[in-house]
NULO-7066 format. One record per atom (N, C-alpha, C, O): residue number from 0; residue in one letter; atom name; x, y, z. Coordinates in pm, whole numbers. Example, Ala and Ser with C-alpha at 12.3 -4.5 7.8 and 13.67 -1.06 7.14 Angstrom:
REM residues 2
> n:res:atom:x:y:z
> 0:A:N:1319:-569:780;
> 0:A:CA:1230:-450:780;
> 0:A:C:1320:-330:780;
> 0:A:O:1424:-332:846;
> 1:S:N:1285:-225:708;
> 1:S:CA:1367:-106:714;
> 1:S:C:1290:3:787;
> 1:S:O:1341:114:804;
***
This chain:
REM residues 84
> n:res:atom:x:y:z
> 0:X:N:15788:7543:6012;
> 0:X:CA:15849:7593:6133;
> 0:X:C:15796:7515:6253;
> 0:X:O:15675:7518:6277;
> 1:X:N:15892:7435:6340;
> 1:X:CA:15841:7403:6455;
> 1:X:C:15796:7493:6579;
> 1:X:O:15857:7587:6630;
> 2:X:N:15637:7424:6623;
> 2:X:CA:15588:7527:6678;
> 2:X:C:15658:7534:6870;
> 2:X:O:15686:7431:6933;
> 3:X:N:15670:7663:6922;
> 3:X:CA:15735:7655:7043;
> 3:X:C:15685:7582:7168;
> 3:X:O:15571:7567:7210;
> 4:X:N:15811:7539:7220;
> 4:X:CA:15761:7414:7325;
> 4:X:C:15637:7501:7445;
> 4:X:O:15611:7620:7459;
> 5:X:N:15599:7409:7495;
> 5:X:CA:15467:7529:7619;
> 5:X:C:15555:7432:7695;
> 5:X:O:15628:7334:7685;
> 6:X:N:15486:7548:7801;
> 6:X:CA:15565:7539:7940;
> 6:X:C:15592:7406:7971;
> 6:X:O:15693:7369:8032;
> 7:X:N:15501:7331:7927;
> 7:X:CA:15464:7208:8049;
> 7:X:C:15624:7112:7980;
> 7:X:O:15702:7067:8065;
> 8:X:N:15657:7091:7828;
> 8:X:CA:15752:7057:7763;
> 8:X:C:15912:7116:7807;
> 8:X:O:16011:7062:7757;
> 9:X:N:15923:7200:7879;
> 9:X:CA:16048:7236:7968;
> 9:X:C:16076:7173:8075;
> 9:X:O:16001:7145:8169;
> 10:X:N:16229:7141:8054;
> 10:X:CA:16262:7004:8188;
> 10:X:C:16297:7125:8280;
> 10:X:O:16352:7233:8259;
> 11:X:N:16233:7054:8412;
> 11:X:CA:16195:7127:8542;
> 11:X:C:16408:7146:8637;
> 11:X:O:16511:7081:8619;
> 12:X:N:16382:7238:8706;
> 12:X:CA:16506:7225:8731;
> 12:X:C:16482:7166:8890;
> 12:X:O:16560:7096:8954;
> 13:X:N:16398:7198:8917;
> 13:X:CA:16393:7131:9087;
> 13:X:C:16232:7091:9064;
> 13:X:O:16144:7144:8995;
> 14:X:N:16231:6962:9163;
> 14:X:CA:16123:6881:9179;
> 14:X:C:16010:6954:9289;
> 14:X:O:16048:6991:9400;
> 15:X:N:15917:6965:9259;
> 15:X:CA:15820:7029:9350;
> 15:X:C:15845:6960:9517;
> 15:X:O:15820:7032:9614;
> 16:X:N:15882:6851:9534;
> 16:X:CA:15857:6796:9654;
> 16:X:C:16016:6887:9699;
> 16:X:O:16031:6963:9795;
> 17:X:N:16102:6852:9610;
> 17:X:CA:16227:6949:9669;
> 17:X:C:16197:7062:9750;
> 17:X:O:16210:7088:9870;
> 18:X:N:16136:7144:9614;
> 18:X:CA:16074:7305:9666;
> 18:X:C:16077:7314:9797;
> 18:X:O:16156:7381:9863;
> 19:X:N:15924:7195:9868;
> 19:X:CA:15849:7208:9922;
> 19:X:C:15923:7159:10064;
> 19:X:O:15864:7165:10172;
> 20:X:N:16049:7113:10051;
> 20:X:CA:16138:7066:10181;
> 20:X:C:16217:7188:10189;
> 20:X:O:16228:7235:10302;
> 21:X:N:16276:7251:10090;
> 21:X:CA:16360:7361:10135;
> 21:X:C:16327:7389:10259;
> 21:X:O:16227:7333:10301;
> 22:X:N:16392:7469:10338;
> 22:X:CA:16457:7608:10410;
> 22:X:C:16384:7716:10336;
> 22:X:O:16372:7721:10213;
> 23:X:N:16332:7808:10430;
> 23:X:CA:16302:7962:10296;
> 23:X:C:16441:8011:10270;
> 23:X:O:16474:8019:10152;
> 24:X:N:16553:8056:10388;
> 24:X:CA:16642:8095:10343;
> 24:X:C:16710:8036:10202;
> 24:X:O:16785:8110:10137;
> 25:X:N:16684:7913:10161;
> 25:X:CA:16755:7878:10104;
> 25:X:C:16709:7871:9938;
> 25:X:O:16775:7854:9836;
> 26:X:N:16527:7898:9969;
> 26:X:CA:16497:7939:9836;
> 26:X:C:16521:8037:9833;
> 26:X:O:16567:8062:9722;
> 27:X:N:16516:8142:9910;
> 27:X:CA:16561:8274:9841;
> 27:X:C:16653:8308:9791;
> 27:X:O:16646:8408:9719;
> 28:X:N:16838:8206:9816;
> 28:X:CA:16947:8222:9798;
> 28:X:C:16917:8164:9601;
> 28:X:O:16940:8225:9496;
> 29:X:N:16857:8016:9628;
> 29:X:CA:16784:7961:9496;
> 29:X:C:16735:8088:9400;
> 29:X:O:16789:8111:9291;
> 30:X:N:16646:8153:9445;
> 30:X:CA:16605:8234:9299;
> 30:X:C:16717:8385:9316;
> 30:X:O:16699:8476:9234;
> 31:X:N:16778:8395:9375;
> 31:X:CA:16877:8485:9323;
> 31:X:C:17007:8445:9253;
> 31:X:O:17113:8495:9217;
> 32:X:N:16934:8314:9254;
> 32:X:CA:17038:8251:9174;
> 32:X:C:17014:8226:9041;
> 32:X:O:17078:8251:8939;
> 33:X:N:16897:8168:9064;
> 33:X:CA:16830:8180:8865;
> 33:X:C:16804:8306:8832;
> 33:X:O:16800:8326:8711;
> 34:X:N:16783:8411:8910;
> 34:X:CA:16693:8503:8832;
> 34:X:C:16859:8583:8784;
> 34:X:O:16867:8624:8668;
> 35:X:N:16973:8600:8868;
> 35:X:CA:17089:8610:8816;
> 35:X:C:17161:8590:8692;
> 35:X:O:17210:8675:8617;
> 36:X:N:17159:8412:8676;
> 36:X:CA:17174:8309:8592;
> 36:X:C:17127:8353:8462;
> 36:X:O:17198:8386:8366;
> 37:X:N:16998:8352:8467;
> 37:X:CA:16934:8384:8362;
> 37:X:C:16926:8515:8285;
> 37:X:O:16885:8528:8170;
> 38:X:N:16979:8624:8380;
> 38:X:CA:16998:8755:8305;
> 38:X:C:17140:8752:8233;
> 38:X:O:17170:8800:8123;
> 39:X:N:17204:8695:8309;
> 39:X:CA:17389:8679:8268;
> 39:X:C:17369:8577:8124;
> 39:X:O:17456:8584:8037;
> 40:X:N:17275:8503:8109;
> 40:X:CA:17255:8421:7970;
> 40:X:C:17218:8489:7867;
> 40:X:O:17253:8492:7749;
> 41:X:N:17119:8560:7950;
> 41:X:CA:17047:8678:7840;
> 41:X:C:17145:8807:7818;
> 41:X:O:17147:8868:7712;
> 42:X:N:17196:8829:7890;
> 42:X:CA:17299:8904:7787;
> 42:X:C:17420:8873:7726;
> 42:X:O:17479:8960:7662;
> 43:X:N:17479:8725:7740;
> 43:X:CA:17543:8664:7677;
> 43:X:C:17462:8671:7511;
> 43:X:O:17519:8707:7407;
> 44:X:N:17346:8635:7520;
> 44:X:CA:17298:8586:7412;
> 44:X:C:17276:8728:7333;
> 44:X:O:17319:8730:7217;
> 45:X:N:17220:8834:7379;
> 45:X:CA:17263:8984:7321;
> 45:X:C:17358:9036:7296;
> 45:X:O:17369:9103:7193;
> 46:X:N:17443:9024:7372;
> 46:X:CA:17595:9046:7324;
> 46:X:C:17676:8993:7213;
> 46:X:O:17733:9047:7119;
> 47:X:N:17664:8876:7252;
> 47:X:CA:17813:8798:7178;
> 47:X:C:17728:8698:7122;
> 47:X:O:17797:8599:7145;
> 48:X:N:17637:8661:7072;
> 48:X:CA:17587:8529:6968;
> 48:X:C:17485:8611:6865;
> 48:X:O:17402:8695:6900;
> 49:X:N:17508:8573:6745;
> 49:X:CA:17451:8596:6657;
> 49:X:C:17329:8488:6673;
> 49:X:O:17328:8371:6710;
> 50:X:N:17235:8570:6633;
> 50:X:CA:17042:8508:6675;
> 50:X:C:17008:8352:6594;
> 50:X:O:16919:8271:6621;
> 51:X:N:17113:8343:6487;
> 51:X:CA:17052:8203:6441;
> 51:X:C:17152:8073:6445;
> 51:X:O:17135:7970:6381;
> 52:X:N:17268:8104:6541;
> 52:X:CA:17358:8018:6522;
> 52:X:C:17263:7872:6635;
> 52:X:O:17154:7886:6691;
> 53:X:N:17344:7755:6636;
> 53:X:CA:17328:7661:6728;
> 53:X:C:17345:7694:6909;
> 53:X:O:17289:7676:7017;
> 54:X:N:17469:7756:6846;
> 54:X:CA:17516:7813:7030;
> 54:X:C:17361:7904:7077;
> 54:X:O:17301:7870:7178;
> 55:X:N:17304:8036:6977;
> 55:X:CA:17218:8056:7062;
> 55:X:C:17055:8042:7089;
> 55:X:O:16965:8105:7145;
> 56:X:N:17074:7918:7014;
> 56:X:CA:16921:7809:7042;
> 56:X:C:16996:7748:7171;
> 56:X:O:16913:7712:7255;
> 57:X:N:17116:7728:7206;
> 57:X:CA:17131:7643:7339;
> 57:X:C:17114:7725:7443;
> 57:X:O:17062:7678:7544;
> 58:X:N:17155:7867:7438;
> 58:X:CA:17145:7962:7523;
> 58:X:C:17001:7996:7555;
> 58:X:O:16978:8020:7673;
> 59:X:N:16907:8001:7474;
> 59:X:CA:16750:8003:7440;
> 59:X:C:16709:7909:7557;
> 59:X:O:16657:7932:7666;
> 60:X:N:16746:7807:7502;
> 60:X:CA:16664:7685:7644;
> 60:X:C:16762:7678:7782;
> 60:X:O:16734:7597:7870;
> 61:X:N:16855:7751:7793;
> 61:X:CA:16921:7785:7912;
> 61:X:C:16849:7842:7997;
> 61:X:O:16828:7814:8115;
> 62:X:N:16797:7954:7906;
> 62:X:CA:16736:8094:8008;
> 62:X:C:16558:7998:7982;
> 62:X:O:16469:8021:8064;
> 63:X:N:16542:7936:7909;
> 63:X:CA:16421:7911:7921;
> 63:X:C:16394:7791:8086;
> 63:X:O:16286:7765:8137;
> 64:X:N:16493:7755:8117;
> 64:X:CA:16493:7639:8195;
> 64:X:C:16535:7729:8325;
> 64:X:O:16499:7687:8435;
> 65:X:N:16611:7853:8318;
> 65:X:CA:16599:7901:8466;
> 65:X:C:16497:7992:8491;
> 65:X:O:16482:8021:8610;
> 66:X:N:16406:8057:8392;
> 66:X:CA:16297:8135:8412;
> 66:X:C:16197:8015:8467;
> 66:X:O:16144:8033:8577;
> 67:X:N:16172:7899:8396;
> 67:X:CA:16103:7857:8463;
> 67:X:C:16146:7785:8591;
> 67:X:O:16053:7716:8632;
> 68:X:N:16258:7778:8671;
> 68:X:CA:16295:7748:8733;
> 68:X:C:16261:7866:8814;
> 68:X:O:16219:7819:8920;
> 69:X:N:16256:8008:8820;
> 69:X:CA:16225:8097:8898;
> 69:X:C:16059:8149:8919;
> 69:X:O:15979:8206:8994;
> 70:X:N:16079:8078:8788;
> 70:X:CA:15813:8087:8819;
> 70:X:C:15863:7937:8968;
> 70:X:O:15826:7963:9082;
> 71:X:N:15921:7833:8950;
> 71:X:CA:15862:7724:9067;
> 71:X:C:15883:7761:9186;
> 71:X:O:15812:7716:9276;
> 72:X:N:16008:7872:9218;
> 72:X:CA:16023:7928:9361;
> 72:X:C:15937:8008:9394;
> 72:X:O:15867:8006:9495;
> 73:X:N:15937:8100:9291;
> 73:X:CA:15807:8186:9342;
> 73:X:C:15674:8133:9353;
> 73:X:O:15580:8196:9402;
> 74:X:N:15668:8016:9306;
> 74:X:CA:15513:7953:9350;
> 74:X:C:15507:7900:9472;
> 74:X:O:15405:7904:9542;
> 75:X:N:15647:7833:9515;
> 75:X:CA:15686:7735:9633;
> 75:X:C:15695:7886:9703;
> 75:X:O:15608:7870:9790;
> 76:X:N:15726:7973:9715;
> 76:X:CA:15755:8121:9776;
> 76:X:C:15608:8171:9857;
> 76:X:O:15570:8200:9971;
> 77:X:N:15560:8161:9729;
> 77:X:CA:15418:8243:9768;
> 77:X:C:15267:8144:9822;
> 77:X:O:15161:8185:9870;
> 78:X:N:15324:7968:9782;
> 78:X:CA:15259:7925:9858;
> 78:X:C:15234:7882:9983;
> 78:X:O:15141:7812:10023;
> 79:X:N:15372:7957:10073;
> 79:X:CA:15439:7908:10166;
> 79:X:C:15411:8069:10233;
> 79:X:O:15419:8072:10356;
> 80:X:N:15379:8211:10161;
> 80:X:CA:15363:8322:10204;
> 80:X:C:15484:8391:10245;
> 80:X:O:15481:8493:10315;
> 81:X:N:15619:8319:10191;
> 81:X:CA:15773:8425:10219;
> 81:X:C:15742:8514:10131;
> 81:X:O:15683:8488:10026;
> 82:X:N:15778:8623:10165;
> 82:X:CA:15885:8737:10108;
> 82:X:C:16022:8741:10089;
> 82:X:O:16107:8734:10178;
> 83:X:N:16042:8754:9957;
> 83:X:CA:16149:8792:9939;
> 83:X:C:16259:8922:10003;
> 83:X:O:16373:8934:9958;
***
């Protein structure tokens, strides 16, 4: 069994220097957008895909690529001291 990728092996969806130019308004529009994204995948993938097909290993690294896409706002978030 291949063992699961760690974090660091997930392609990033925005570049830290990006982050770090935003607008706050505009990260915040950003993670209501992944954190959205990623629930609407996740219940795609509960719903309607059976757990071992291809389609939902693609769906798997979907939501894996906007969760971590929503840990980088909230780091760029909280290192910057916005509130959501």
């Amino acid at each position: 069994m291949a063992p699961l990728l760690a974090s660091a092996d997930v392609k990033r969806m925005y570049h830290p220097s990006d982050l770090a130019a935003m607008d706050p308004l505009v990260l915040m529009k950003n993670l209501d957008h992944v954190r959205m994204t990623s629930r609407r995948l996740s219940y795609i993938l509960q719903q309607q895909v059976h757990l071992y097909t291809p389609e939902a290993n693609q769906l798997r690294e979907q939501i894996d690529l906007y969760v971590d896409a929503e840990r980088q706002i909230e780091g760029e978030m909280a290192r910057r001291r916005i509130r959501a």
